[in-house]
Backbone as CSV, one residue per row, in Angstrom:
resi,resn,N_x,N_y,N_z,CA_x,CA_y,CA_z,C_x,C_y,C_z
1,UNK,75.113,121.172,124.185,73.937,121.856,124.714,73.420,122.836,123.678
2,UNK,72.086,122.780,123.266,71.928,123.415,122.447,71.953,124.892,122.840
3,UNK,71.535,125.914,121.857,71.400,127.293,122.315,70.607,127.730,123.387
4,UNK,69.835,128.725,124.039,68.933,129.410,124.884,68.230,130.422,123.602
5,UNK,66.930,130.066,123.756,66.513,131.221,122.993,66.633,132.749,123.612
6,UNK,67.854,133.309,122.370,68.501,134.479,123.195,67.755,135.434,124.004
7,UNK,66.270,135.804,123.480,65.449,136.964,123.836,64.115,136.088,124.994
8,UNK,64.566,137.003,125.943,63.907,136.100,127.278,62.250,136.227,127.065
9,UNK,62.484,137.212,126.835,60.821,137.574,126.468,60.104,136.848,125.617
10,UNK,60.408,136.491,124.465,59.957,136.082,123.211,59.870,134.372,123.589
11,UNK,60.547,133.919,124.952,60.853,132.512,125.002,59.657,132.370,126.116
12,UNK,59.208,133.269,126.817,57.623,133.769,128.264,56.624,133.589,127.410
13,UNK,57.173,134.222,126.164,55.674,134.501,125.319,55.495,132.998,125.031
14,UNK,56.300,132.498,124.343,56.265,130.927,123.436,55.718,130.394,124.247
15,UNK,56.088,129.940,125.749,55.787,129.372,126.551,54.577,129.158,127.029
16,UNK,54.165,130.476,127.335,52.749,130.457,127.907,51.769,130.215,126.180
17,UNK,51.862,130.671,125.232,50.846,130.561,124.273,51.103,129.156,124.024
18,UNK,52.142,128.560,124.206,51.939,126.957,124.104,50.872,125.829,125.584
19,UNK,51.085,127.255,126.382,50.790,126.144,127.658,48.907,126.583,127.372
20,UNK,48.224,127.754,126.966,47.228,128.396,126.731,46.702,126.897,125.561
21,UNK,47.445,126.768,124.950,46.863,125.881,124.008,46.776,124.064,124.078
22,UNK,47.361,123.926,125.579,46.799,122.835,126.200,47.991,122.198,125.969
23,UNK,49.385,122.546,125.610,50.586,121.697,126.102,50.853,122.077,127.816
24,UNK,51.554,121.235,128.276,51.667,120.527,129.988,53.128,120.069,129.959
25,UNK,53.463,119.736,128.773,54.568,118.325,129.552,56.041,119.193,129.403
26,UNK,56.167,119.052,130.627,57.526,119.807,130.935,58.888,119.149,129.747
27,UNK,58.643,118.085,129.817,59.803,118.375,128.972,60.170,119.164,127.425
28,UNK,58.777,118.996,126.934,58.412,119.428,126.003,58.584,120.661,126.356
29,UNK,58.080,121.458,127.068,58.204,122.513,126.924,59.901,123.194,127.585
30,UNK,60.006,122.551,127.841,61.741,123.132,127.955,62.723,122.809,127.458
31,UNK,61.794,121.624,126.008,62.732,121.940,124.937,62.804,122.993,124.312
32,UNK,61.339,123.378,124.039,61.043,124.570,123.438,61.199,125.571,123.990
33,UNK,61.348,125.963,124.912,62.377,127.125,125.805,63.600,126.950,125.334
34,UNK,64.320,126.084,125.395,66.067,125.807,125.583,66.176,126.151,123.912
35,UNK,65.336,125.817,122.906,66.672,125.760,121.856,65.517,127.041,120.768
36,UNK,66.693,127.184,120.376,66.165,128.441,119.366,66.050,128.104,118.261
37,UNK,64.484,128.454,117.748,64.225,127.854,116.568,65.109,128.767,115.156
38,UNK,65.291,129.996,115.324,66.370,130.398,114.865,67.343,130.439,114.387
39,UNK,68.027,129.691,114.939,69.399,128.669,114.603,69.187,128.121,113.260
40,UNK,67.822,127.250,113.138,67.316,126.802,111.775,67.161,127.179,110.439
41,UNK,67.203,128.312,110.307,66.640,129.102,109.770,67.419,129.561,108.891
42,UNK,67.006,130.572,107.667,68.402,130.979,107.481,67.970,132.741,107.643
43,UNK,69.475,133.465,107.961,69.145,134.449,108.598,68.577,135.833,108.451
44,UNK,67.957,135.546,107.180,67.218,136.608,106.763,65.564,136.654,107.518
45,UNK,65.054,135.392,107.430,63.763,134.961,108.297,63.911,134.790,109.420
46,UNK,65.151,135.197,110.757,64.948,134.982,112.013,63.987,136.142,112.552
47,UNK,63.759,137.513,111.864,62.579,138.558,112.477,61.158,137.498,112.558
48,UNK,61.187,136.219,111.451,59.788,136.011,111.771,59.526,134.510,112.788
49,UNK,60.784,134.426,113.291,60.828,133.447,114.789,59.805,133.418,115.353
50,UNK,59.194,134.908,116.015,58.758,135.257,117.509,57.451,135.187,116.785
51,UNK,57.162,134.786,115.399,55.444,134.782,114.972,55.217,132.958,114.939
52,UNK,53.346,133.479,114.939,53.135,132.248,115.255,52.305,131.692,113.444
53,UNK,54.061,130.591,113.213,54.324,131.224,111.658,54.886,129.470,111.525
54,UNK,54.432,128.782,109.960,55.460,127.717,110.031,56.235,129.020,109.049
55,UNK,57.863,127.998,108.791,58.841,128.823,108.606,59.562,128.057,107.469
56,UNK,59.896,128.656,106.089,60.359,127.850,105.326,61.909,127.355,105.004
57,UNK,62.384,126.264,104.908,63.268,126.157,105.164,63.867,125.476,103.239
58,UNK,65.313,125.140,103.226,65.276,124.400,101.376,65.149,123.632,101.132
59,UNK,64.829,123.524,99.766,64.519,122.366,99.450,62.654,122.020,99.592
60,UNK,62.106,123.339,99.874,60.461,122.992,99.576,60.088,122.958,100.607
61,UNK,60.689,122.835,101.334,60.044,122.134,102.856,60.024,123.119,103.912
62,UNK,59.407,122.922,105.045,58.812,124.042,105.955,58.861,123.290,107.771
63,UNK,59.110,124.349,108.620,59.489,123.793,109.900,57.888,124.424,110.564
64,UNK,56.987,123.621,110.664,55.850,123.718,111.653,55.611,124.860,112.287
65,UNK,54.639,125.528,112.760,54.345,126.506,113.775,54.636,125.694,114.995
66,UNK,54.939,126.264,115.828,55.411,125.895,117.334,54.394,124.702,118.330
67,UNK,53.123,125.224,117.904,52.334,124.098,118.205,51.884,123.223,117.119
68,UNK,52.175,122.757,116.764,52.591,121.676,115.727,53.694,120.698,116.295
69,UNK,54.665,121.209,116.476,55.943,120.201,116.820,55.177,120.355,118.630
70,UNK,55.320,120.646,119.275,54.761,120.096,120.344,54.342,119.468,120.162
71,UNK,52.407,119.503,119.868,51.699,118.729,119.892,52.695,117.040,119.426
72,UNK,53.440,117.052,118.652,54.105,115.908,117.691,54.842,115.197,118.629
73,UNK,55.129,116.389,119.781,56.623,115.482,120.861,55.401,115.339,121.704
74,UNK,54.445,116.000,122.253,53.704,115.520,123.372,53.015,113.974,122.926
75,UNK,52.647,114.013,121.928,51.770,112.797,121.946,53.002,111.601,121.714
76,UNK,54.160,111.690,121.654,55.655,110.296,121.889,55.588,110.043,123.231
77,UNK,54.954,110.689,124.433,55.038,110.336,125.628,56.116,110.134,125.904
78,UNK,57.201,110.766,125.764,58.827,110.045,126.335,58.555,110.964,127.790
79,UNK,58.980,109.564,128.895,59.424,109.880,130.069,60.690,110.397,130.403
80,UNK,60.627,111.349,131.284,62.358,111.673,131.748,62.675,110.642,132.207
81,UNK,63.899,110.298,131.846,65.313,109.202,132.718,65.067,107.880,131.705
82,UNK,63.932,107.798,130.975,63.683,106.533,130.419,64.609,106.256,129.204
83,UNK,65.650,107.100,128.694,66.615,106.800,128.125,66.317,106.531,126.940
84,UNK,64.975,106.956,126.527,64.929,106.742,125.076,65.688,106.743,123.268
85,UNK,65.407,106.029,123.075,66.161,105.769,121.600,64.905,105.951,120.397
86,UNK,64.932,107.544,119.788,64.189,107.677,118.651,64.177,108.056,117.527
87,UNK,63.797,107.315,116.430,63.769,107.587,115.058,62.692,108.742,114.416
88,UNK,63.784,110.162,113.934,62.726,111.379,113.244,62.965,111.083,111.749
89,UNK,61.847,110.453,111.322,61.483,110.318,109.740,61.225,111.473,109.067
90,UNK,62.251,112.166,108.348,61.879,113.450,107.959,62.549,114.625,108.742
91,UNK,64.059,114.322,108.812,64.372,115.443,110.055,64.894,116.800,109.538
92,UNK,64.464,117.003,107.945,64.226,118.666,107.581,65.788,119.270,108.417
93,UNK,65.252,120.244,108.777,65.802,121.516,109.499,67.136,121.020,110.269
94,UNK,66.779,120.192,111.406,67.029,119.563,112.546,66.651,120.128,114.029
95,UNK,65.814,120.891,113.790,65.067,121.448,114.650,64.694,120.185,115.384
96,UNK,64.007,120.031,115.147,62.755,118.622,115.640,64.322,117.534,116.581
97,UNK,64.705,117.419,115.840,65.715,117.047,116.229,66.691,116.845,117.396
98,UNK,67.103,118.713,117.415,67.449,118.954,118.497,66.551,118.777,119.676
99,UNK,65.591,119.073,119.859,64.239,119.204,120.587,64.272,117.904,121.482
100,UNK,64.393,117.049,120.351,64.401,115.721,120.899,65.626,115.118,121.799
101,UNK,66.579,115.674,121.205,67.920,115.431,121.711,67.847,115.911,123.443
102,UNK,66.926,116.510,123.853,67.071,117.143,124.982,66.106,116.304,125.959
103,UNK,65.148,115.214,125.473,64.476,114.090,126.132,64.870,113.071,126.122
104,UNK,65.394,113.086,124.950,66.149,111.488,124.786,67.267,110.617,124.554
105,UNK,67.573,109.501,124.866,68.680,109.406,124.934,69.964,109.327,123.926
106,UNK,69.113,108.996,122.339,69.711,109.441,121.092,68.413,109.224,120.139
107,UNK,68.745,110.716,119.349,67.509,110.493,117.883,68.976,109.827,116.910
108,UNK,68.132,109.383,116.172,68.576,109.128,114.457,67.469,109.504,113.721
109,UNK,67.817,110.712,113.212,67.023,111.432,111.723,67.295,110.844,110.538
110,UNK,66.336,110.816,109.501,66.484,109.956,108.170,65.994,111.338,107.498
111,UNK,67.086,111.578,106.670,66.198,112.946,105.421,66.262,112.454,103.835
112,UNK,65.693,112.753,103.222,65.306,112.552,101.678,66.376,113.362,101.176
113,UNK,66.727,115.019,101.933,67.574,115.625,100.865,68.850,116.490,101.481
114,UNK,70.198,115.415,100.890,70.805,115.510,101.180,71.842,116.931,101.505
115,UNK,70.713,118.071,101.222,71.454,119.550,101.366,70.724,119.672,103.050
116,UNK,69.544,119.250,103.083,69.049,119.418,104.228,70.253,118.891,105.349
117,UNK,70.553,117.604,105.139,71.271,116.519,106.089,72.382,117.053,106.542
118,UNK,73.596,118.071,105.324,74.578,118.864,105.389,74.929,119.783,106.584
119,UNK,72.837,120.463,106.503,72.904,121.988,107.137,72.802,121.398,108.519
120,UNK,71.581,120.075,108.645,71.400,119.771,109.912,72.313,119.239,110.571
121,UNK,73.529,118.678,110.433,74.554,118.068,110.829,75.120,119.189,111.256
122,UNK,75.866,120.538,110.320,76.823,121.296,110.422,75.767,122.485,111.793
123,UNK,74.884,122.695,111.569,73.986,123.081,112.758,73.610,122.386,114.437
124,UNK,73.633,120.955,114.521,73.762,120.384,115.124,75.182,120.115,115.699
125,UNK,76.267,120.550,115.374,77.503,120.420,115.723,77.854,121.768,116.222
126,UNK,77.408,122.928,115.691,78.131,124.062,116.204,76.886,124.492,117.728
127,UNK,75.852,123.984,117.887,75.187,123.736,118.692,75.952,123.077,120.250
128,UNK,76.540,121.791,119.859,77.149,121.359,120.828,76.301,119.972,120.849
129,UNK,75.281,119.830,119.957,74.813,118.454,120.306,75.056,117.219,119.838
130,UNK,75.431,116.219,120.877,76.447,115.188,120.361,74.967,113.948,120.288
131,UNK,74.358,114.305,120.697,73.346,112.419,121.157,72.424,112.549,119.608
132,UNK,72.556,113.295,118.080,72.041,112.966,116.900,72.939,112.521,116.024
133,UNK,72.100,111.663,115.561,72.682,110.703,113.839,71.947,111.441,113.015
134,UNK,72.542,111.838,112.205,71.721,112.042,110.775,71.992,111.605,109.543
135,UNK,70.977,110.968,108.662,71.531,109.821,107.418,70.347,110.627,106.459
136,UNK,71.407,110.113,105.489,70.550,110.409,104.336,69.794,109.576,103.685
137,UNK,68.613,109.388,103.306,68.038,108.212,103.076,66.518,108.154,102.637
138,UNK,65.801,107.191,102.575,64.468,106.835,102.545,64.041,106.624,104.053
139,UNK,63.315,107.522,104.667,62.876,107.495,106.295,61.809,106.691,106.218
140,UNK,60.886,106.278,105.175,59.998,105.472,105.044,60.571,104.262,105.081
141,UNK,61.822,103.707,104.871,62.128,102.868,105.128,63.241,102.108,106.669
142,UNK,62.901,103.741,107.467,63.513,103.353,108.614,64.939,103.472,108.751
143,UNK,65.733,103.205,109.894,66.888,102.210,109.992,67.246,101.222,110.542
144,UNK,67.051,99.886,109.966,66.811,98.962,111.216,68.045,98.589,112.006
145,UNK,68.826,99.120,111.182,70.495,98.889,112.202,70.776,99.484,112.741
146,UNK,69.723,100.219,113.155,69.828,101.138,114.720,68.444,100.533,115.437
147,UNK,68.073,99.536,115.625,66.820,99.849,115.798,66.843,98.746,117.274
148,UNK,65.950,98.059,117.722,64.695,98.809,117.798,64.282,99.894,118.353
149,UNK,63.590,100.518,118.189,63.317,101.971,118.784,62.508,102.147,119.644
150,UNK,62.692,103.114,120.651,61.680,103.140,121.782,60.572,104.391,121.089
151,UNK,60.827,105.333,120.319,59.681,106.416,119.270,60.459,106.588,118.238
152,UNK,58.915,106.570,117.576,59.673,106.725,116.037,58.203,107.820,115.611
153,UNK,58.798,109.169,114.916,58.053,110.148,114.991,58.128,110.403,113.676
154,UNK,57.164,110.455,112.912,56.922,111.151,111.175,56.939,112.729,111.161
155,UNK,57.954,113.126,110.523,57.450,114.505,110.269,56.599,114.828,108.998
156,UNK,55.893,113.981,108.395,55.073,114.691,107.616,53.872,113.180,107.699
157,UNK,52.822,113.631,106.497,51.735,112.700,106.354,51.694,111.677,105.528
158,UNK,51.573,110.702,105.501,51.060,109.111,105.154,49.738,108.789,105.144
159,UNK,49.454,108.351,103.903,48.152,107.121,103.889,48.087,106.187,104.861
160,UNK,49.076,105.130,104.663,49.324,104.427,105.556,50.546,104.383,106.198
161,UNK,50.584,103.731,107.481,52.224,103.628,108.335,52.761,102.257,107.713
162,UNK,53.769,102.495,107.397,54.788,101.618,106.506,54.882,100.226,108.246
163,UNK,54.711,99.241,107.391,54.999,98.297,107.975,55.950,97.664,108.921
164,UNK,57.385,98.293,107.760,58.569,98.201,108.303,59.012,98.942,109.147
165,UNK,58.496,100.197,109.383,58.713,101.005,110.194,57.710,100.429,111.849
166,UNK,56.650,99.729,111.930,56.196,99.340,112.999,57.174,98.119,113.102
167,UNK,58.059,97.408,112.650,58.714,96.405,112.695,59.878,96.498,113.524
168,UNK,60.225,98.248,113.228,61.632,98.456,114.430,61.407,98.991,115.098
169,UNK,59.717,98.774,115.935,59.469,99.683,117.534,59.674,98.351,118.071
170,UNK,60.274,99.405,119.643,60.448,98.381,120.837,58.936,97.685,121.155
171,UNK,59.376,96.637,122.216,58.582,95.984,122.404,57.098,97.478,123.646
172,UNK,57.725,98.094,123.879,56.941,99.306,124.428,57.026,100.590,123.948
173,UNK,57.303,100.175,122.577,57.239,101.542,121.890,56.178,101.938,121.504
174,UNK,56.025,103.037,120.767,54.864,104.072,120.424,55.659,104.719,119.071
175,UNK,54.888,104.980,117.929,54.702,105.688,116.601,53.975,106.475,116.361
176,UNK,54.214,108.053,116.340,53.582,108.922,116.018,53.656,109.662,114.493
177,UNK,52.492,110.090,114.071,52.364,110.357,112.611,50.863,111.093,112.237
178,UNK,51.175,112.251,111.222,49.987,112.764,110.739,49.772,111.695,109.673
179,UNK,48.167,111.339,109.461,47.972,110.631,108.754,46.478,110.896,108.002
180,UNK,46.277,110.819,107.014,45.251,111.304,105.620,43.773,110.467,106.528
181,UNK,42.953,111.360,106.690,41.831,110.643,107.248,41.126,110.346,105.526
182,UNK,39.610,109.207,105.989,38.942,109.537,104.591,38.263,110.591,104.500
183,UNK,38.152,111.031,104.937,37.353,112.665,105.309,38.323,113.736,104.127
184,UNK,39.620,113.546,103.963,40.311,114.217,103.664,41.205,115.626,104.689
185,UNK,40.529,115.136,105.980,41.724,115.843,107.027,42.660,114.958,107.608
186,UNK,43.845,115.980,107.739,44.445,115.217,108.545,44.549,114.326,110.490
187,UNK,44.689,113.839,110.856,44.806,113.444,112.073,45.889,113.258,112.973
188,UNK,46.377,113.386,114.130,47.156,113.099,114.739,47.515,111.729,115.157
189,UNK,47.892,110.968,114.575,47.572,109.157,114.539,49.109,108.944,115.929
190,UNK,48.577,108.183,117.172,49.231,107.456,117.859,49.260,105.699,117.742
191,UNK,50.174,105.186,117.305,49.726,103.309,117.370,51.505,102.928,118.570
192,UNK,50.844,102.173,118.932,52.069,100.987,119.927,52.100,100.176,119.506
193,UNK,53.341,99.572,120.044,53.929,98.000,119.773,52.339,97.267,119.272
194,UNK,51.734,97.248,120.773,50.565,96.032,120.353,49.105,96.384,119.639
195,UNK,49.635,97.542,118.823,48.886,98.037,117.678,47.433,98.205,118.136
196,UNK,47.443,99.147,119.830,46.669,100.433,120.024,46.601,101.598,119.200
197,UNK,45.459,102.375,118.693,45.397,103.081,118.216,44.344,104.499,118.860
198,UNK,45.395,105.546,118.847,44.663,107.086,119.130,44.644,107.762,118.543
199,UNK,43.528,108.610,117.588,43.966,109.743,116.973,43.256,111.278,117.597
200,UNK,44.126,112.339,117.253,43.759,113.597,118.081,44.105,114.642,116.500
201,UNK,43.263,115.778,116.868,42.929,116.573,116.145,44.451,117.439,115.473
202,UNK,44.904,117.309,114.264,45.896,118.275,113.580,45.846,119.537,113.224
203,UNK,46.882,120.908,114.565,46.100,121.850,113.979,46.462,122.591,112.628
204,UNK,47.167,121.877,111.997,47.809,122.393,110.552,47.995,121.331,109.798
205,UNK,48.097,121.128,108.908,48.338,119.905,107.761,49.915,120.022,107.623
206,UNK,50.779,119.011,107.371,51.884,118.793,107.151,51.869,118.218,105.865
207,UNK,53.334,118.414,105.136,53.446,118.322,103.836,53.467,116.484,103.807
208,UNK,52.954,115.594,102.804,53.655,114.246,102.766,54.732,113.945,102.542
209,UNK,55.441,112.652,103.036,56.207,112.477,103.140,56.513,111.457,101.986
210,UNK,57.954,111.814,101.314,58.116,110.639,99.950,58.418,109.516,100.295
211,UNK,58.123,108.367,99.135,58.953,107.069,99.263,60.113,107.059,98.792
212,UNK,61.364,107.733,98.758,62.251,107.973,97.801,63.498,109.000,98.441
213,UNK,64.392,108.599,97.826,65.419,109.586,98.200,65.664,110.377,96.907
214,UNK,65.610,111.690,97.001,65.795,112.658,96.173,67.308,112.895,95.503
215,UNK,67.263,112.601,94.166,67.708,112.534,93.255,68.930,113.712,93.678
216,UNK,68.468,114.943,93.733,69.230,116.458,93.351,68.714,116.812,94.705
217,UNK,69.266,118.231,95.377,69.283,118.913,96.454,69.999,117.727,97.585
């Protein structure tokens, strides 16, 4: 079970400025109640938790403002009880992660850098949460020996959605991903199995995501 975000107050506030900004879906939001983004972090930057702040984490990389990762889990549509099985391309921190762990029935995270994979594992364990995999790897290239997947969620932006990665959604799955408009903004890109497509407005740009597993870190 993951943590409680310790300070009750600061978890009223999150709550409602997420619900003010047009998140609804309960589960979502009691992920984001239940686990403390904190934990993530390292502990010199937990004073800047309670801001409405992305937050940097190593290795270059950065954990979203709060509505950001919502918006990212609201638009996966995972139902309660539906037992979902989902792939986080890019699972950084393991924030996102945990989050997920609390809708579904197991994530498998794919990270590029293997100091990240270390912290998120050894964080994810003193947590108490048993339903994540975490591999080190090319997330652009999926895992298909876990697969098929009922969501498979990008944490960062793409030109295009890798092929292979629509190859290991379930037959009623859904793929979510920021993706490079020609405009040069980003978008909130939803596609399914039978390659429906929705896109909704990004309120921050996310970093891209590599083809590659990183050499060092």
């Amino acid at each position: 079970m993951a943590d409680l975000i310790p300070d009750p107050l600061r978890a009223a506030r999150l709550i409602l400025s997420l619900r003010r900004q047009g998140i609804t879906d309960d589960g979502v939001l009691t992920g984001m109640e239940t686990v403390d983004r904190g934990v993530f972090v390292d502990e010199n930057l937990r004073p800047m938790v309670a801001k409405d702040c992305a937050l940097p984490i190593p290795c270059g990389q950065m954990i979203p403002r709060p509505i950001v990762t919502a918006k990212l889990l609201r638009a996966l549509q995972i139902e309660p009880g539906k037992d979902a099985r989902v792939l986080l391309v890019g699972s950084g921190s393991g924030y996102t992660a945990a989050l997920l762990s609390q809708i579904s029935r197991h994530v498998y995270g794919v990270e590029r850098y293997e100091r990240l994979v270390e912290q998120s594992r050894l964080r994810l364990e003193t947590l108490g949460v048993e339903n994540v995999t975490i591999r080190h790897g090319n997330g652009l290239e999926g895992l298909a020996q876990h697969g098929p997947f009922d969501r498979i969620l990008m944490a960062g932006a793409v030109k295009t959605i890798p092929a292979v990665l629509m190859e290991q959604l379930s037959k009623q799955g859904r793929l979510v991903t920021p993706i490079e408009s020609k405009t040069g903004a980003q978008l909130l890109r939803t596609v399914t199995y039978d390659r429906d497509v929705t896109d909704e407005h990004m309120p921050d740009r996310l970093a891209p995501l590599t083809d590659s597993i990183a050499r060092s870190l």
